[in-house]
Backbone as a chain_set.jsonl record, in Angstrom:
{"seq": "XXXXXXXXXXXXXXXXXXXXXXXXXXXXXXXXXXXXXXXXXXXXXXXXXXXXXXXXXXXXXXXXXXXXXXXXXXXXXXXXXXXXXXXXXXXXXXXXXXXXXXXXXXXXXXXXXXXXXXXXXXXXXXXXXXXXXXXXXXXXXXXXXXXXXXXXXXXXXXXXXXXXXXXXXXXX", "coords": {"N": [[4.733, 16.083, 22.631], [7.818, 17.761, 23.223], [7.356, 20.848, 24.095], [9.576, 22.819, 24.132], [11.031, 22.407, 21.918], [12.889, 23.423, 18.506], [10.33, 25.218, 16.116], [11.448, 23.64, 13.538], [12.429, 21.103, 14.343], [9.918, 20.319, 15.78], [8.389, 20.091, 13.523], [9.997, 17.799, 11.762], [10.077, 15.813, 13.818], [7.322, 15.338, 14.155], [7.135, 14.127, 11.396], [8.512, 12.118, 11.683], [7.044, 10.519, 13.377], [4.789, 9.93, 12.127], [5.519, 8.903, 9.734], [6.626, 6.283, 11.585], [4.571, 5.114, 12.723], [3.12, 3.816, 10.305], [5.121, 2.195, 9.614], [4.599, 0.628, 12.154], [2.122, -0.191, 11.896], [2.27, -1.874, 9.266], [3.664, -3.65, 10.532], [2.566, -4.91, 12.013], [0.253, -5.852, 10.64], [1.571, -7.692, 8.406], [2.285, -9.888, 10.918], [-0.263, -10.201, 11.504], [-1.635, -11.176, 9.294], [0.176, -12.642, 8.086], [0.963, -10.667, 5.401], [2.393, -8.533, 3.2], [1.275, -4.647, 2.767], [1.395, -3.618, 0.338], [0.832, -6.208, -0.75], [-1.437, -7.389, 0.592], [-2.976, -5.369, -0.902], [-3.313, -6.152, -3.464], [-3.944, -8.596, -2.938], [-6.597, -8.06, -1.949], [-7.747, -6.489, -4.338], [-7.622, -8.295, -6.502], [-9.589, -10.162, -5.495], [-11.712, -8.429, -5.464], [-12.191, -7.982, -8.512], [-12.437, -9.939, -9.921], [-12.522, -12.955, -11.972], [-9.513, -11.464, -13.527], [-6.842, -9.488, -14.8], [-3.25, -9.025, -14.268], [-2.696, -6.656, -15.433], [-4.665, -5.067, -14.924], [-4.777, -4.715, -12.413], [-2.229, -3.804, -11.337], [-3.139, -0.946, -12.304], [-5.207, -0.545, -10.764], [-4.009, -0.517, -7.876], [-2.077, 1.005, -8.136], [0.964, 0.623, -8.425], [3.755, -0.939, -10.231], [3.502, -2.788, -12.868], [5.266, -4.984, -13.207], [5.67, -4.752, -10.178], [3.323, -6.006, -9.66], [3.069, -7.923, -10.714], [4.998, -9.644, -9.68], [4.383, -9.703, -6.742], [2.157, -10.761, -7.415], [3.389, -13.483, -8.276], [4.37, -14.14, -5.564], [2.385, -14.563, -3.855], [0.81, -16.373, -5.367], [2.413, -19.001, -4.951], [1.966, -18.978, -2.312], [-0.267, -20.043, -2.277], [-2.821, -18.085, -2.787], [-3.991, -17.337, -4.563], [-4.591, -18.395, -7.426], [-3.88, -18.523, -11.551], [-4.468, -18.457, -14.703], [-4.702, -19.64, -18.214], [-6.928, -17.082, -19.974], [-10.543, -17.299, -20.487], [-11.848, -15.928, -22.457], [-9.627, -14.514, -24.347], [-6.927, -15.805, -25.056], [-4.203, -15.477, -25.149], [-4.33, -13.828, -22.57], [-3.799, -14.324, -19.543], [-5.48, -14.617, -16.793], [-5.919, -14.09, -13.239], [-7.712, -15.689, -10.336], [-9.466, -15.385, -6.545], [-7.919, -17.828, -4.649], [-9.915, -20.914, -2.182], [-8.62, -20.438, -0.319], [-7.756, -18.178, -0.497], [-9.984, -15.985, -0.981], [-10.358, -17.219, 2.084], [-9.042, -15.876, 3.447], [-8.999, -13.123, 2.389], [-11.613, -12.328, 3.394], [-11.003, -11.85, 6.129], [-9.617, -10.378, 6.447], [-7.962, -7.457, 7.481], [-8.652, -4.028, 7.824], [-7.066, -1.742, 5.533], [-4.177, 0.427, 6.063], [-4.38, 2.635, 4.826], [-7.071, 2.96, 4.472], [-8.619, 3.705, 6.765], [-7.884, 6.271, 7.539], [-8.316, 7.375, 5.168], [-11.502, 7.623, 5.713], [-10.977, 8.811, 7.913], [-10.265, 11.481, 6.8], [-12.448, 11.843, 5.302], [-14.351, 13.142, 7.072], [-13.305, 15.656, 7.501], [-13.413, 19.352, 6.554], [-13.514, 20.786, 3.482], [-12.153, 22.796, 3.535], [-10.656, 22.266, 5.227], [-9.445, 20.029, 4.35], [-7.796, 20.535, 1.733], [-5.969, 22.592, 2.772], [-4.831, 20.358, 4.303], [-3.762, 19.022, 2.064], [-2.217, 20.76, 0.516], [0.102, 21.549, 2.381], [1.121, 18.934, 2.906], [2.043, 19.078, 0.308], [3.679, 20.886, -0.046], [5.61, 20.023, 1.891], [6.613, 17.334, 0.218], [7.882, 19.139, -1.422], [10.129, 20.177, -0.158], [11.076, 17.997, 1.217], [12.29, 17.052, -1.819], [11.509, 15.551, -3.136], [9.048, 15.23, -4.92], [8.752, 14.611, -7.278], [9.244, 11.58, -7.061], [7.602, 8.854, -7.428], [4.669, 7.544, -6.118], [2.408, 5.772, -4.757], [-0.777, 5.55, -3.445], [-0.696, 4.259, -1.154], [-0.407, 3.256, 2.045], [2.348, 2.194, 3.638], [5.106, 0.985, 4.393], [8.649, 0.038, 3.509], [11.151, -0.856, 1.555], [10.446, -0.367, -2.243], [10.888, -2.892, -4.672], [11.091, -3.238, -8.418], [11.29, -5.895, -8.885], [9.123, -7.102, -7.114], [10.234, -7.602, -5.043], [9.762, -6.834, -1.393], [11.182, -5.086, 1.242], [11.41, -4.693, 4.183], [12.433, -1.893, 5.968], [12.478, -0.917, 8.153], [11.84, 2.307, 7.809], [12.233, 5.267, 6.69], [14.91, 7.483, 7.501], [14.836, 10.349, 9.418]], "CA": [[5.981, 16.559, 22.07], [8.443, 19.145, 24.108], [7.637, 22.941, 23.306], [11.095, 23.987, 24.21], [11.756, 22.389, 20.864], [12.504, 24.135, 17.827], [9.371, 24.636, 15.738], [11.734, 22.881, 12.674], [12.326, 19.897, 15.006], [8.815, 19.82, 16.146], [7.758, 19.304, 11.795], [10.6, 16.583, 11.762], [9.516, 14.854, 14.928], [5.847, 14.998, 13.743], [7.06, 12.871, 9.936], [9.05, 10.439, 12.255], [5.538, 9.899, 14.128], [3.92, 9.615, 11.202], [6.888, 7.357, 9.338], [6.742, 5.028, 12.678], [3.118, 4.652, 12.229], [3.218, 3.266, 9.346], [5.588, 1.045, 9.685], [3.98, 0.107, 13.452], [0.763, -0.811, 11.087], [2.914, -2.842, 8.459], [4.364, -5.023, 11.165], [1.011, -6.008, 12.646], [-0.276, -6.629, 9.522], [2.545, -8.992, 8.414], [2.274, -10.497, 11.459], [-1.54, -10.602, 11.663], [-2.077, -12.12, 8.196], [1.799, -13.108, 6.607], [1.388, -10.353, 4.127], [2.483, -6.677, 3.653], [0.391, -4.054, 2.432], [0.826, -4.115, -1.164], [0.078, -7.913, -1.073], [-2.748, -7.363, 0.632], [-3.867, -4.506, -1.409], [-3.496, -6.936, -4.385], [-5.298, -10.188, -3.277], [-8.251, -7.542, -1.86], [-8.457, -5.845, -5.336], [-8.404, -9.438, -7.002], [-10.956, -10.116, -4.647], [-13.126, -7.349, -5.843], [-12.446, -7.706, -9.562], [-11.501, -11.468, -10.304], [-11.065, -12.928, -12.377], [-8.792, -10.403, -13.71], [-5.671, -9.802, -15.295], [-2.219, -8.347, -13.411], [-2.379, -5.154, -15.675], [-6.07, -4.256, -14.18], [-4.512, -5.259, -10.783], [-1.948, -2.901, -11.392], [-3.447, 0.333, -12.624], [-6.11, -0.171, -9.699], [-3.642, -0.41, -6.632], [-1.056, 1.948, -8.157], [1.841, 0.026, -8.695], [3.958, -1.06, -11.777], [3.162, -4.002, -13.63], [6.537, -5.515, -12.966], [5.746, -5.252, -8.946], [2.696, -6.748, -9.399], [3.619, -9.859, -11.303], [6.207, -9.992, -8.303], [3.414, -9.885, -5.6], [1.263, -12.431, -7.709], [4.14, -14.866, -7.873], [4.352, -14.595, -3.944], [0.381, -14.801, -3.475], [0.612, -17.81, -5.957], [3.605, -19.551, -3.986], [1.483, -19.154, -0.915], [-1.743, -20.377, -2.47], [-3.913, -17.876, -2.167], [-4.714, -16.963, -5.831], [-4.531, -19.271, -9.254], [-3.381, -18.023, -12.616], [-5.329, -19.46, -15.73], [-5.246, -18.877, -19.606], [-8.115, -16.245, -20.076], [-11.3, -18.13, -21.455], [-12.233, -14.868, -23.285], [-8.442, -14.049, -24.278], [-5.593, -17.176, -24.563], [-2.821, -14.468, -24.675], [-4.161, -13.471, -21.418], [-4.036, -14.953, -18.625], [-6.753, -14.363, -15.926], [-6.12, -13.904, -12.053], [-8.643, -15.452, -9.093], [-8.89, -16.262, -5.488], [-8.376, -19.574, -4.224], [-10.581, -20.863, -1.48], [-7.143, -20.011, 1.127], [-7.715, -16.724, -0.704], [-11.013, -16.018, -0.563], [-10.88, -17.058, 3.402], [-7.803, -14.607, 4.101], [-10.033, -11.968, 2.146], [-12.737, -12.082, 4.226], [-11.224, -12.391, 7.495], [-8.25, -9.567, 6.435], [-7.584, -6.174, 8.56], [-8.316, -2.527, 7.061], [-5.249, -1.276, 5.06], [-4.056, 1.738, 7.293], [-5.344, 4.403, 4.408], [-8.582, 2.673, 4.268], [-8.888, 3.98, 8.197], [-6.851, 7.118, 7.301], [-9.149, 8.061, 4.479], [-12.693, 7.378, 6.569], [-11.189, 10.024, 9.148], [-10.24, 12.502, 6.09], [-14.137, 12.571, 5.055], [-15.193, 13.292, 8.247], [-13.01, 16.839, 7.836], [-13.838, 20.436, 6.003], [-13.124, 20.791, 2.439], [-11.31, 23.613, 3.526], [-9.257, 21.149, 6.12], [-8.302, 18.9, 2.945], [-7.1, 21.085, 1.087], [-4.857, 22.741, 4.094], [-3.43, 19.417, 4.474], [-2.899, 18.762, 0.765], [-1.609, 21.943, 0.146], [1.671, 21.931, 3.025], [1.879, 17.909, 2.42], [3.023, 18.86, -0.952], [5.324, 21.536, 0.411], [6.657, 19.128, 2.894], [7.649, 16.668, -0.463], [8.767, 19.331, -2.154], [11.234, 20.512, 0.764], [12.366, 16.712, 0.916], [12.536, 16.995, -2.664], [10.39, 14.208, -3.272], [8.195, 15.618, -5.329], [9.231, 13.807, -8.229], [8.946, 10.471, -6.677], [6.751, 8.08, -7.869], [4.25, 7.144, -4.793], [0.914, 4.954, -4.53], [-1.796, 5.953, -2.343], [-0.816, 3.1, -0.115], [0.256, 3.951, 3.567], [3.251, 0.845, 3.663], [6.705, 0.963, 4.484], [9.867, -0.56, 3.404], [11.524, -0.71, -0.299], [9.218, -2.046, -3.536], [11.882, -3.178, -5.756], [11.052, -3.473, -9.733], [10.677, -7.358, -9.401], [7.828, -7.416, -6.492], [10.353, -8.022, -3.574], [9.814, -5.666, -0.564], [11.945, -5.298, 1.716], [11.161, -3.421, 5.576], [13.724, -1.138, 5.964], [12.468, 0.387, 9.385], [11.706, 3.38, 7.602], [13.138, 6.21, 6.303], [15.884, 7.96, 8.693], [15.314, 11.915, 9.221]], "C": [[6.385, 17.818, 22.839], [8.116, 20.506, 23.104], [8.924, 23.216, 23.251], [12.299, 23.854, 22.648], [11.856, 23.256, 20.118], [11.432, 23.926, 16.993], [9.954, 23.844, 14.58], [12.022, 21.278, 13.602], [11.351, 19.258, 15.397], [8.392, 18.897, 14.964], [8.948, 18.12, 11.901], [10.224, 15.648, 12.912], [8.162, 14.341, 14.529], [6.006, 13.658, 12.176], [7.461, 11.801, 10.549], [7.937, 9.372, 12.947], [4.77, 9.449, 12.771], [4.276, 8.205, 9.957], [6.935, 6.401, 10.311], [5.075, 4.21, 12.632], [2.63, 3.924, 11.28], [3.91, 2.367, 8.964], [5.265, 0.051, 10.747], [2.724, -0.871, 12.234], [1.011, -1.642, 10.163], [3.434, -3.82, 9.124], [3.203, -5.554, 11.548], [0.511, -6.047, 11.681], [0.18, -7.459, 9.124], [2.462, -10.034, 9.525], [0.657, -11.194, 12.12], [-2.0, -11.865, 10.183], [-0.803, -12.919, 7.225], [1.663, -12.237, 5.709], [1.801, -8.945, 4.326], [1.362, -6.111, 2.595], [0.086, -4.035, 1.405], [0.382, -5.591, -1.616], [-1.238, -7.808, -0.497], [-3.826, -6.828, -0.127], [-4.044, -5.44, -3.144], [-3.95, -8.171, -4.454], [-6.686, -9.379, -2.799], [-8.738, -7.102, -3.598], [-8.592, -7.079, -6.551], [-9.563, -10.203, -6.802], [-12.231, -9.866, -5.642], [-13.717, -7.729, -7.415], [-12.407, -9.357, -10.319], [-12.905, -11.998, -11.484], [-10.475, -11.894, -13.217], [-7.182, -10.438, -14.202], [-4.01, -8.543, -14.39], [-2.073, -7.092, -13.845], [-3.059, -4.384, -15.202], [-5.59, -4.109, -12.928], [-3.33, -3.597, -10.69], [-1.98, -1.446, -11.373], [-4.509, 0.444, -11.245], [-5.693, -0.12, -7.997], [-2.571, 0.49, -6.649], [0.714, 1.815, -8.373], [2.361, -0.558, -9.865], [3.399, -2.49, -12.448], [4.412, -5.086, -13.063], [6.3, -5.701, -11.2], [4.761, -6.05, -9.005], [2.435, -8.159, -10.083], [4.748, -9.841, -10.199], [5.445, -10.616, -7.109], [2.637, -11.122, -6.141], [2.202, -13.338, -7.759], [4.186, -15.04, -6.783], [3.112, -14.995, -3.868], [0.37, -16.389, -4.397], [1.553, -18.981, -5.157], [2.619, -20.095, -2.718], [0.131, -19.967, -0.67], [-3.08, -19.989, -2.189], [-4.408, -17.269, -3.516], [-3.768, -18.04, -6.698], [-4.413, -18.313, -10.545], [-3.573, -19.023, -13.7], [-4.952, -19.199, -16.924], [-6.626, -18.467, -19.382], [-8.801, -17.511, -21.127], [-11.238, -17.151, -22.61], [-10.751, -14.361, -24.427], [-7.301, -15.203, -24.519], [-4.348, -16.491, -24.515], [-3.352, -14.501, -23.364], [-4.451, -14.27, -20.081], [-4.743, -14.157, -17.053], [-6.366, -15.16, -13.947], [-7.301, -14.001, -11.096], [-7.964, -15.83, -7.777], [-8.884, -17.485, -5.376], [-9.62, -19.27, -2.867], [-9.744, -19.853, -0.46], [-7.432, -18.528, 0.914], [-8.248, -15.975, -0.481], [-11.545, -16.151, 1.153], [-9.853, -15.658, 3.886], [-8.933, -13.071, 4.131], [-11.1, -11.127, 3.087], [-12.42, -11.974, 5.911], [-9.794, -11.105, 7.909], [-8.73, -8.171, 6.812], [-7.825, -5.195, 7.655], [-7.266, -2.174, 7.014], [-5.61, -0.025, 5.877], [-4.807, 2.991, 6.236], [-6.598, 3.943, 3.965], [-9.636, 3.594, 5.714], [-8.787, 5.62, 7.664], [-8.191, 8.263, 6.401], [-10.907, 8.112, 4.735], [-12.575, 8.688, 7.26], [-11.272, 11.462, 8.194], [-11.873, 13.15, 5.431], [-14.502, 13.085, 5.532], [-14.597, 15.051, 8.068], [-13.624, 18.074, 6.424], [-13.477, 20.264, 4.504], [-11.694, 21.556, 2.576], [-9.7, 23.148, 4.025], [-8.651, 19.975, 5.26], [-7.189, 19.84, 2.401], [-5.827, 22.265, 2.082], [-4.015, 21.995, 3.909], [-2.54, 19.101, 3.518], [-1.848, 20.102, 0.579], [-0.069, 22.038, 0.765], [2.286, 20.619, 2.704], [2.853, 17.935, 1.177], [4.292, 19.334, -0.998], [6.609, 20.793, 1.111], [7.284, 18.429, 1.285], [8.078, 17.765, -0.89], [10.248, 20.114, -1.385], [11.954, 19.568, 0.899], [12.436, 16.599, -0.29], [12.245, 15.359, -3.212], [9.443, 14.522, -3.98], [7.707, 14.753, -6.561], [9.355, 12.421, -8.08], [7.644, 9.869, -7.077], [5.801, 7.049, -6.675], [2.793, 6.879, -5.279], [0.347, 5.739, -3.47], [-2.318, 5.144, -1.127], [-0.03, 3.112, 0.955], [1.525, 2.186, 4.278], [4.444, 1.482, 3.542], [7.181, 0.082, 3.768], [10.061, -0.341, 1.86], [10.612, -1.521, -1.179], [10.108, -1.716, -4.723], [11.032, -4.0, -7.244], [10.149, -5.033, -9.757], [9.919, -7.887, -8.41], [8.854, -7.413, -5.299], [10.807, -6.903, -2.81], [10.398, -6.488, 0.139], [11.513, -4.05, 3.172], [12.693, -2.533, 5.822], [13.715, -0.344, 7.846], [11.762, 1.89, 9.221], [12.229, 4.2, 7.484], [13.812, 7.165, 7.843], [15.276, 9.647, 8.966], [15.888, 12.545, 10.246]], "O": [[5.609, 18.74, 23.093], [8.45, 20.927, 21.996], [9.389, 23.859, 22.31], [13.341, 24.404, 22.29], [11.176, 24.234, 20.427], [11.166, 22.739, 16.803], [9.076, 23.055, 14.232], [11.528, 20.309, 13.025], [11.365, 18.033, 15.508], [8.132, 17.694, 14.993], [8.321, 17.162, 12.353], [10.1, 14.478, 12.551], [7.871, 13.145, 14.548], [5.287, 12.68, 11.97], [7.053, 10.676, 10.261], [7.89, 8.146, 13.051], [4.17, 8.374, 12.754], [3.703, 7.193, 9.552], [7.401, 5.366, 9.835], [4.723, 3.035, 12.531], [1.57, 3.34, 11.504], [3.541, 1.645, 8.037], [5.493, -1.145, 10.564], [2.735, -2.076, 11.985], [0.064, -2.4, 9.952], [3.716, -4.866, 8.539], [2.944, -6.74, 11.345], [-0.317, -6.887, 12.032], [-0.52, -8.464, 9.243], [2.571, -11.188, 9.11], [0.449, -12.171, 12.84], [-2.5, -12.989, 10.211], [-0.841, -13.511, 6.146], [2.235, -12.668, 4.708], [1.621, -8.292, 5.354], [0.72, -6.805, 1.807], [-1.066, -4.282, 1.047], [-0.256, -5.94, -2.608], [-2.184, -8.177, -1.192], [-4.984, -7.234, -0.228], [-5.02, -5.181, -3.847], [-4.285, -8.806, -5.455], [-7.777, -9.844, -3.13], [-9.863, -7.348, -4.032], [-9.451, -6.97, -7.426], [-10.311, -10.738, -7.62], [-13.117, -10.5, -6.215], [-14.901, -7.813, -7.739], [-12.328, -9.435, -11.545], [-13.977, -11.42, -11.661], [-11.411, -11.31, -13.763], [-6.445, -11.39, -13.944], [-4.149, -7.353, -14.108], [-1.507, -6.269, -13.125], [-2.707, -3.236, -14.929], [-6.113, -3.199, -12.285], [-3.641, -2.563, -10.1], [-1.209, -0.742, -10.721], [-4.587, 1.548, -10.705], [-6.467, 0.149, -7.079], [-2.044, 0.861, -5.6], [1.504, 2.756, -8.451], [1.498, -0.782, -10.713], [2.498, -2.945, -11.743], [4.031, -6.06, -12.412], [6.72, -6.773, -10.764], [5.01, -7.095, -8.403], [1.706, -9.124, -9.856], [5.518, -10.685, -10.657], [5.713, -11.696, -6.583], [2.487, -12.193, -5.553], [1.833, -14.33, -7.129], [4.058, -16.236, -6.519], [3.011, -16.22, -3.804], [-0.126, -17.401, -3.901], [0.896, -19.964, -4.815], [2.532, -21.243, -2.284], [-0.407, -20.38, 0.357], [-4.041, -20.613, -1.739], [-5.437, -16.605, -3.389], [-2.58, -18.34, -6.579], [-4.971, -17.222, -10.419], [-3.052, -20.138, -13.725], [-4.7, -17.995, -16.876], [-7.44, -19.168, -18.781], [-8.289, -18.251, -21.968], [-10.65, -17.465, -23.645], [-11.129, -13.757, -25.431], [-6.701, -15.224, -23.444], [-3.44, -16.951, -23.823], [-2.778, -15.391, -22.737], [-5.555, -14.769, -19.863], [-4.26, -13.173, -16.493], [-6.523, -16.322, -13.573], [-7.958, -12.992, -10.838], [-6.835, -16.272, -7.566], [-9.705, -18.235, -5.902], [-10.11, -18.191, -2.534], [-10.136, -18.794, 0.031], [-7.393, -17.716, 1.838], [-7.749, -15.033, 0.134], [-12.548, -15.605, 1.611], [-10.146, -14.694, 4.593], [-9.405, -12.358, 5.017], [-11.311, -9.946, 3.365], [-13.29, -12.001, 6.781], [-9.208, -10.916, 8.975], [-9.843, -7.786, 6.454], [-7.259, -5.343, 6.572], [-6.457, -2.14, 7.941], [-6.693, 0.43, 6.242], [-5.514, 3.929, 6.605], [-7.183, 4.556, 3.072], [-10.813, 3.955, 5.698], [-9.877, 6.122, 7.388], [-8.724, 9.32, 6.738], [-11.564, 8.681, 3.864], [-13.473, 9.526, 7.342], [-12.009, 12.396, 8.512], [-12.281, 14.288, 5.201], [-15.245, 13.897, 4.979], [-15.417, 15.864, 8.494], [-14.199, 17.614, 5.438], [-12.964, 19.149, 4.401], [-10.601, 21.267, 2.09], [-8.529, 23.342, 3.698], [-7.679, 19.249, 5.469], [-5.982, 19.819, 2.642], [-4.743, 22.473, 1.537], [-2.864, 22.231, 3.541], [-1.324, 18.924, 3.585], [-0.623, 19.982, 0.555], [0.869, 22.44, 0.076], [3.458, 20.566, 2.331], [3.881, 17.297, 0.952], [5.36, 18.928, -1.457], [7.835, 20.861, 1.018], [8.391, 18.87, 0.977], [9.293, 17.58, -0.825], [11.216, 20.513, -2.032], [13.179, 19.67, 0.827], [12.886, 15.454, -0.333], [12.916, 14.384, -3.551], [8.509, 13.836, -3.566], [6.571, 14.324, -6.76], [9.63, 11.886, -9.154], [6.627, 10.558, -6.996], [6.213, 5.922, -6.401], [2.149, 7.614, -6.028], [0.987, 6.483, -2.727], [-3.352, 5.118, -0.459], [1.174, 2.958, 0.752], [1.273, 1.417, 5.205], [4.744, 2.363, 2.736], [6.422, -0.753, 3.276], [9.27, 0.236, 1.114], [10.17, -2.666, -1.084], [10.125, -0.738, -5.471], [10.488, -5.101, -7.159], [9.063, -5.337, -10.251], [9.803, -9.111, -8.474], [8.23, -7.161, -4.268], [11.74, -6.155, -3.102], [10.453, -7.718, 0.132], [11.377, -2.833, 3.048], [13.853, -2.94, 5.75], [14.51, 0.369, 8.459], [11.263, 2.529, 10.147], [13.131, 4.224, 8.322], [13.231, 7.38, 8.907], [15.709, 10.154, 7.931], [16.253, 13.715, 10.125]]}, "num_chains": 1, "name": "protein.A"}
């Protein structure tokens, strides 16, 4: 990155690197496995927990209930998870993989903050809390603070009824 910039252009140049990145890592994932990140992050954590119900699925990838009955109707569409009456439960109905699901699973790419958060161990306590500390400043300078955000490194829009949408990424 040019010095002769200003240092406020440098911090905006640095989120666009960091916003391109993230959407760079959402396209090769879509295009490595057909899915985006929150679909992935919801047939791995059915995976983990199955069978299982969409509200557990929910509270454990960070997302509303409403996206993730969105994402399981796509993942079911595609055939890579089944949707049962609960034995234990007949109100509830109980989330696994299929086989298709089960092979994807096993054969599917580290989500980008699975990588992301590997390198963050590796640093100081002191160097977390650094980063946390200006990240927050940064939202609260875009006034984002108040935004409602997962701990899942994915681009594009996640609309109410599960369907994302790539947008490119936010403009700055």
């Amino acid at each position: 990155m040019p010095h002769n910039l200003s240092t406020e252009s440098r911090i905006v140049a640095s989120l666009r690197q960091i916003i391109r990145a993230v959407d760079l890592h959402s396209r090769r994932l879509f295009e490595r496995v057909g899915l985006t990140g929150p679909q992935l992050a919801v047939l791995l954590e059915v995976g983990q927990t199955q069978p299982t119900s969409a509200g557990v699925v929910a509270k454990a990838v960070h997302l509303s209930a409403a996206t993730v009955v969105g994402i399981l109707n796509r993942l079911e569409s595609q055939g890579l998870i089944s949707r049962r009456p609960s034995k234990k439960d007949r109100r509830s109905i109980d989330v696994s993989l299929t086989k298709k699901g089960r092979k994807l699973v096993e054969s599917a790419p580290s989500l980008l903050q699975d990588r992301f958060r590997e390198q963050l161990n590796e640093l100081a306590e002191w160097e977390l809390l650094m980063i946390l500390t200006t990240l927050q400043r940064v939202a609260t300078l875009m006034d984002a603070e108040e935004l409602d955000a997962a701990p899942h490194l994915v681009s594009g829009d996640m609309h109410g009824d599960g369907k994302e949408t790539t947008t490119g990424g936010p403009h700055l």
